[in-house]
C-alpha positions as CSV (number, residue, x, y, z in Angstrom):
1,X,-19.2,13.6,13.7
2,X,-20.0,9.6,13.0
3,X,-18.6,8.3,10.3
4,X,-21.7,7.9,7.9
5,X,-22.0,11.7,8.6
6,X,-18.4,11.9,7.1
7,X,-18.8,9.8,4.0
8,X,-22.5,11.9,3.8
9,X,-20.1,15.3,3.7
10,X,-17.6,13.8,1.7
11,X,-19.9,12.8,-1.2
12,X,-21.5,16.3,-1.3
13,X,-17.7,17.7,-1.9
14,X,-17.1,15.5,-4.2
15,X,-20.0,15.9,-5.9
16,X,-19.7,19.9,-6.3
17,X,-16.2,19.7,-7.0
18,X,-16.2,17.4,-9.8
19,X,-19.9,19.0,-11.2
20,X,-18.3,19.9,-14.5
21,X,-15.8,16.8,-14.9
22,X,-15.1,14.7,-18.1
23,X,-17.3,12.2,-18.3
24,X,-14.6,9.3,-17.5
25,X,-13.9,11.0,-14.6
26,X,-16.6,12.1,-13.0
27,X,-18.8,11.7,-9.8
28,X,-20.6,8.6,-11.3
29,X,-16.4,7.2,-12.1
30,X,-15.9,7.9,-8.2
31,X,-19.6,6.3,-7.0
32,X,-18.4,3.2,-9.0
33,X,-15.1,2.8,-7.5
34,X,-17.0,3.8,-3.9
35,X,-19.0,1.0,-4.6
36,X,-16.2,-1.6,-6.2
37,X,-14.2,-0.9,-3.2
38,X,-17.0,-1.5,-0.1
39,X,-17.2,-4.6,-2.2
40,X,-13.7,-5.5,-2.1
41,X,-13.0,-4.4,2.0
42,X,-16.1,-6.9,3.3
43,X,-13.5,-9.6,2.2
44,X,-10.7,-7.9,3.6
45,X,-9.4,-6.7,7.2
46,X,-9.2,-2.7,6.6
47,X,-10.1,0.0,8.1
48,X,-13.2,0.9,6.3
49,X,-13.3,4.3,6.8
50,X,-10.3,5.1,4.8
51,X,-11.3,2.8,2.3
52,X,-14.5,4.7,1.6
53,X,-12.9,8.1,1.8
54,X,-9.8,6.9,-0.2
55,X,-12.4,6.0,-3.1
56,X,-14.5,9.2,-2.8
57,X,-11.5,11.7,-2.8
58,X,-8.8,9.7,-5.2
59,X,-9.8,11.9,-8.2
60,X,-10.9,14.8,-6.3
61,X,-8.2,16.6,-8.5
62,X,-6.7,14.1,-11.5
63,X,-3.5,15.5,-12.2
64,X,-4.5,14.9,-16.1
65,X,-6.9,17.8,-15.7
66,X,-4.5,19.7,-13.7
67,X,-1.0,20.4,-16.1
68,X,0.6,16.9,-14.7
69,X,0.8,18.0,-11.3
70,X,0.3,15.3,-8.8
71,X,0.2,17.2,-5.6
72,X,-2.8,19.0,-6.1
73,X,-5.5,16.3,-5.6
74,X,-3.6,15.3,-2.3
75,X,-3.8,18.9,-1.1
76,X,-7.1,19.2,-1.6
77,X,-8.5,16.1,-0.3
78,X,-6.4,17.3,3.3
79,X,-7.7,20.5,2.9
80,X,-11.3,19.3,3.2
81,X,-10.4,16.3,5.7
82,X,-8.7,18.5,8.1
83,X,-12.3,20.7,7.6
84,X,-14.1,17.8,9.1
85,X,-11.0,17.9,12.3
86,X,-10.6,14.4,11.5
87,X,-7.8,12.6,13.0
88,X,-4.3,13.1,11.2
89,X,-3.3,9.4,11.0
90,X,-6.5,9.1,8.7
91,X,-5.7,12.1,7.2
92,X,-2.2,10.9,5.8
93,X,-3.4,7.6,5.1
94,X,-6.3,9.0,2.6
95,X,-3.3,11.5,1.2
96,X,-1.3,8.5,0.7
97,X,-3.8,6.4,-1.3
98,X,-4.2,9.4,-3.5
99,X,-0.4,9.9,-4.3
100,X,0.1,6.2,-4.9
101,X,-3.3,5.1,-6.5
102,X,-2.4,5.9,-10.2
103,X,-1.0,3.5,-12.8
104,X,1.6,6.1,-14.4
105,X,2.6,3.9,-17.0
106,X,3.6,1.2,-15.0
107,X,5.8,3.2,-12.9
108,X,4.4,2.7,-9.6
109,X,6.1,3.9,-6.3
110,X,6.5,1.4,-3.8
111,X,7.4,4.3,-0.8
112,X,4.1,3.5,0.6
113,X,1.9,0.3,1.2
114,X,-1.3,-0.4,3.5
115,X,-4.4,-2.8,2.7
116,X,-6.5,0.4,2.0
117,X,-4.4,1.7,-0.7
118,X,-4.4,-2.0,-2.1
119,X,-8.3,-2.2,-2.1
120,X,-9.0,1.0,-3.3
121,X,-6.5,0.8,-6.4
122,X,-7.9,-2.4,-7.3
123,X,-11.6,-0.6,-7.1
124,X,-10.4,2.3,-9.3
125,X,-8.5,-0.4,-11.4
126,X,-12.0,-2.3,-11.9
127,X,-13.6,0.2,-13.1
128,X,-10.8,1.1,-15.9
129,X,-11.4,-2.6,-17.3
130,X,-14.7,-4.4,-18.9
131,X,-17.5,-2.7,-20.6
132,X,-17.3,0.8,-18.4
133,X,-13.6,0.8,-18.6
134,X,-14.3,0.4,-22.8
135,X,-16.6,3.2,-22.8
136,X,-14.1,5.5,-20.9
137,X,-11.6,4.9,-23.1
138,X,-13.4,6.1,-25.9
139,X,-14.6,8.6,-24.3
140,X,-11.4,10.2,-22.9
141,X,-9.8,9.6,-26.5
142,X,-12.6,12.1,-27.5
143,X,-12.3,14.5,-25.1
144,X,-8.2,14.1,-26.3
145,X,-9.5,14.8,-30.2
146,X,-7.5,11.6,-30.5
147,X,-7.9,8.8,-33.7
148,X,-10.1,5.7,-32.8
149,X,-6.9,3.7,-34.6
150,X,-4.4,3.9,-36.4
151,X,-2.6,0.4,-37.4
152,X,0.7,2.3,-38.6
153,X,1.2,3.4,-35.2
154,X,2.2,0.5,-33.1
155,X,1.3,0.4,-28.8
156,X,4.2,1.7,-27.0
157,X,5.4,-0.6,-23.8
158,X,8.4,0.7,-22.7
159,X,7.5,4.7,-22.1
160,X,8.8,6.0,-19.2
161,X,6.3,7.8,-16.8
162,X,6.5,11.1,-18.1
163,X,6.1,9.7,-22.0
164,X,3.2,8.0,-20.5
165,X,1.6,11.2,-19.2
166,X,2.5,12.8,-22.4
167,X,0.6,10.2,-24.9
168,X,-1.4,11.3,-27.9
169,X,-1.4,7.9,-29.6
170,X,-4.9,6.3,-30.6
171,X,-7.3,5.4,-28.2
172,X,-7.2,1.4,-29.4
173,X,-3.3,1.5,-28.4
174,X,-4.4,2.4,-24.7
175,X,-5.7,-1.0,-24.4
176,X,-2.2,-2.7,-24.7
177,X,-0.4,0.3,-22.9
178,X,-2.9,-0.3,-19.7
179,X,-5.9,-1.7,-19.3
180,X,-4.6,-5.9,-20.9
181,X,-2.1,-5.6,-18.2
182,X,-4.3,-4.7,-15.0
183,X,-5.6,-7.7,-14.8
184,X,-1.8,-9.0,-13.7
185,X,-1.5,-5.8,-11.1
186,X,-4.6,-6.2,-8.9
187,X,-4.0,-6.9,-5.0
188,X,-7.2,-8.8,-4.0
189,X,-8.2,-11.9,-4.4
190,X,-11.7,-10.4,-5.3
191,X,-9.8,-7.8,-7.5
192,X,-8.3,-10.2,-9.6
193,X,-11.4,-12.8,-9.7
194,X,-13.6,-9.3,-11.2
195,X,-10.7,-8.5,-13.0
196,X,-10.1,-11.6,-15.0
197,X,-14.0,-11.6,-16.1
198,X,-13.7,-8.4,-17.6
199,X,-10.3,-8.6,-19.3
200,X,-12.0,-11.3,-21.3
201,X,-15.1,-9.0,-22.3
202,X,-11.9,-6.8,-23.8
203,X,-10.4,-9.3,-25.0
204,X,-14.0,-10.0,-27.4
205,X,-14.8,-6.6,-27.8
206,X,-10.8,-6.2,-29.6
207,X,-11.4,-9.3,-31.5
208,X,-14.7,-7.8,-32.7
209,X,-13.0,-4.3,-33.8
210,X,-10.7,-5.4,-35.7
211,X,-12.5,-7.7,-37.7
212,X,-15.0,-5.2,-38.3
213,X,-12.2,-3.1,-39.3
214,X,-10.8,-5.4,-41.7
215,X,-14.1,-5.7,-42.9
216,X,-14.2,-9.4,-41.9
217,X,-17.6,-9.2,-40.5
């Protein structure tokens, strides 16, 4: 099997499988990140084939949707690579990327480290920031039945992983609690270049809330 005819059977997984997904997290979420990270790995040495599969299966199964548990999107996605009798060291690597990809509050695991897992977080990381990333915030906070904002309820830095996965606080808090503080985590050069452009679209759409909010404007 080439490789196009893998990423061709990986998209058609990934495409049944998240059919009925939220909307922040669905197939168009993991198209975008595709995209942001073949962007990202024609700058970079990498082995492009785990790059692209990385991106297509790192929210195959988003432990938000799953109780918390982390170890069922990596199951999955080696479940349907070892379908395909690809090689194990790709295997593991993709499994990897999965299990290490997600921001969790800060708290990320340094066990495991490769230029893939680098590229593909900063792809999914891209796509969490800007106007997109604004849009799925909302939207997720909806999904959540969450308040737009509450300016009694202050943003929470120091929660601990678990705290973290636990949050029901207003969607407007999410922005100080994650996505202001990407922009300082990515691991590319043309990670952090994107990045930087659209913190500072958040950083005007924030300005505009709350002085729309305070009935400034």
């Amino acid at each position: 099997m080439t490789q196009q005819q893998v990423i061709e059977n990986t998209i058609q997984f990934v495409k049944t499988q998240l059919q009925d997904a939220e909307g922040g997290h669905d197939w168009f979420h993991i198209e975008r990140v595709w995209k942001n990270a073949q962007l990202i790995a024609k700058e970079e040495e990498c082995d492009t084939a785990v790059v692209e599969l990385g991106a297509l299966l790192h929210d195959i199964a988003d432990s938000k949707f799953h109780d918390g548990d982390e170890t069922v999107g990596p199951k999955v996605a080696r479940e349907f690579l070892e379908s395909l009798e690809l090689p194990e060291e790709i295997i593991a690597h993709v499994e990897h990327i999965i299990t290490y990809i997600s921001y969790k509050g800060g708290h990320q695991s340094n066990d495991f480290t490769s230029k893939e897992l680098d590229i593909v977080q900063d792809a999914d990381r891209l796509d969490a920031i800007g106007a997109i990333g604004i849009a799925r915030t909302f939207n997720y906070g909806g999904f959540k039945n969450r308040s737009i904002y509450d300016p009694n309820i202050a943003p929470d830095l120091h929660m601990t992983k678990e705290q973290y996965k636990k949050g029901t606080a207003p969607t407007i808090n999410h922005f100080y609690e994650k996505l202001l503080l990407l922009k300082d985590l990515m691991n590319t050069e043309t990670g952090k270049k994107t990045a930087q452009q659209r913190h500072d679209y958040m950083q005007s759409f924030l300005n505009q809330f709350y002085a729309e909010w305070n009935g400034e404007k």
